[in-house]
MIVO-631324 format. One record per residue (C-alpha): residue number from 1; x, y, z. Coordinates in nm, 2 decimals, decimal comma. Last residue first. Layout:
<recs>
<NUM <X Y Z>>
...
</recs>
This chain:
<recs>
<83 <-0,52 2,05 0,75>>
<82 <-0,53 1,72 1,01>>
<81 <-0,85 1,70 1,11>>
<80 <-0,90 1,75 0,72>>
<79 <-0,71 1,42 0,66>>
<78 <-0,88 1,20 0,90>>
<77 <-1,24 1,31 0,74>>
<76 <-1,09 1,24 0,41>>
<75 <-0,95 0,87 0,51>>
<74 <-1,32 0,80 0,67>>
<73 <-1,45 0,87 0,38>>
<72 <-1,23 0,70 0,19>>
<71 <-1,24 0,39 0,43>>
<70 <-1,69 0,39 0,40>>
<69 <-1,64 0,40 0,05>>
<68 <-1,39 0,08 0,01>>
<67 <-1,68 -0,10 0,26>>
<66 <-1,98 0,02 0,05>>
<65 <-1,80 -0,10 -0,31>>
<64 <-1,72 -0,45 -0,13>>
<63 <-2,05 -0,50 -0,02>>
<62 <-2,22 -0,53 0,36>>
<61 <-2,29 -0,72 0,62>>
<60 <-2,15 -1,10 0,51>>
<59 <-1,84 -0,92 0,37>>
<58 <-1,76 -0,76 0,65>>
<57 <-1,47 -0,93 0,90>>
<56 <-1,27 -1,16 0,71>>
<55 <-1,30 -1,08 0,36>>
<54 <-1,31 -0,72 0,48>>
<53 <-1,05 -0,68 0,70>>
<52 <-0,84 -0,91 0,41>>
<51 <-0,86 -0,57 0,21>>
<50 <-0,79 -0,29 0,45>>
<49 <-0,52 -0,48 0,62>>
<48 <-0,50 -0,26 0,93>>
<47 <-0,75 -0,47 1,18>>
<46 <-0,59 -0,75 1,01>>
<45 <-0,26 -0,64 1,20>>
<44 <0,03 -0,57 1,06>>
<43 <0,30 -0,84 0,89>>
<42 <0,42 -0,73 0,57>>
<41 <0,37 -0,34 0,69>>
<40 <0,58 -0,40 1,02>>
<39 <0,74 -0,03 1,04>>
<38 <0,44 0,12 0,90>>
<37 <0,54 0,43 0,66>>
<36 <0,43 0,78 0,69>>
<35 <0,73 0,87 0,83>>
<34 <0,79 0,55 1,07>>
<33 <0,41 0,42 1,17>>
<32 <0,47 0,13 1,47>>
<31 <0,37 0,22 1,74>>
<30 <0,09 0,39 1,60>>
<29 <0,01 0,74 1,68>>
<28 <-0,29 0,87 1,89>>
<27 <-0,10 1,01 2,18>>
<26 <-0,09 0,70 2,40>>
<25 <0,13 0,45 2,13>>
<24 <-0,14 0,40 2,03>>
<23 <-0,11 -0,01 1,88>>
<22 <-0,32 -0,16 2,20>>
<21 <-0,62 0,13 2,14>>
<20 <-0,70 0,05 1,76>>
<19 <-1,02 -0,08 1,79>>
<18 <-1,13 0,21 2,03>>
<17 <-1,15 0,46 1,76>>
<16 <-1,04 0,82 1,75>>
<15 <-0,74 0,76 1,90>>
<14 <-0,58 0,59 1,65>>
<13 <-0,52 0,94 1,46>>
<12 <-0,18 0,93 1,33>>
<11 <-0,21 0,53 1,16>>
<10 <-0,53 0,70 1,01>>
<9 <-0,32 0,98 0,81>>
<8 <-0,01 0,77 0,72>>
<7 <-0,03 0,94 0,38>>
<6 <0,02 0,58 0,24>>
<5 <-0,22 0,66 -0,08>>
<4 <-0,40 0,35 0,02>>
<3 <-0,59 0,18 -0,34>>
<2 <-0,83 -0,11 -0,20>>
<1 <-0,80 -0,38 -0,40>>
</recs>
C-alpha cells in the first residue's frame, strides 16, 4: 500500500499535469482539497487513488516498487516547489 503522508502537496499543484485539469479549481488547487484533507476522500477519482491507479492503469508496464517510487519522487519534487 502506498504510505500518503496527506501533506496535500499534489492536490495544490494540479496544474502541473494535464490529467488533473477538470478537478483545478483554475489556480492549481483541487476542488475538493479542505486543509490538507480531500473533501470526497472515500469516493475520489482513480486518478487519485494511488493504489487502485495502479492495478488498473500500470501494472502491465511497470512494477509495483517502480510505480510507489515514481509517486515519492514526484511527492518530493511537489514539496520543494513549495519550500
Amino acid at each position: 500500500m502506498f504510505e500518503c503522508e496527506h501533506c496535500g502537496c499534489c492536490c495544490r499543484n494540479l496544474d502541473k499535469s494535464v490529467l488533473y485539469t477538470s478537478l483545478n479549481r483554475g489556480d492549481g488547487v483541487c476542488i475538493y482539497l479542505r486543509g490538507n484533507d480531500c473533501s470526497i476522500y472515500e469516493n475520489r477519482p482513480l486518478l487519485c487513488r494511488v493504489d487502485e491507479c495502479y492495478e488498473r492503469m500500470f501494472s502491465h508496464v511497470m512494477t509495483e516498487e517502480e510505480y510507489y517510487r515514481m509517486n515519492k519522487q514526484a511527492c518530493k519534487k511537489l514539496r520543494e516547489l513549495e519550500e
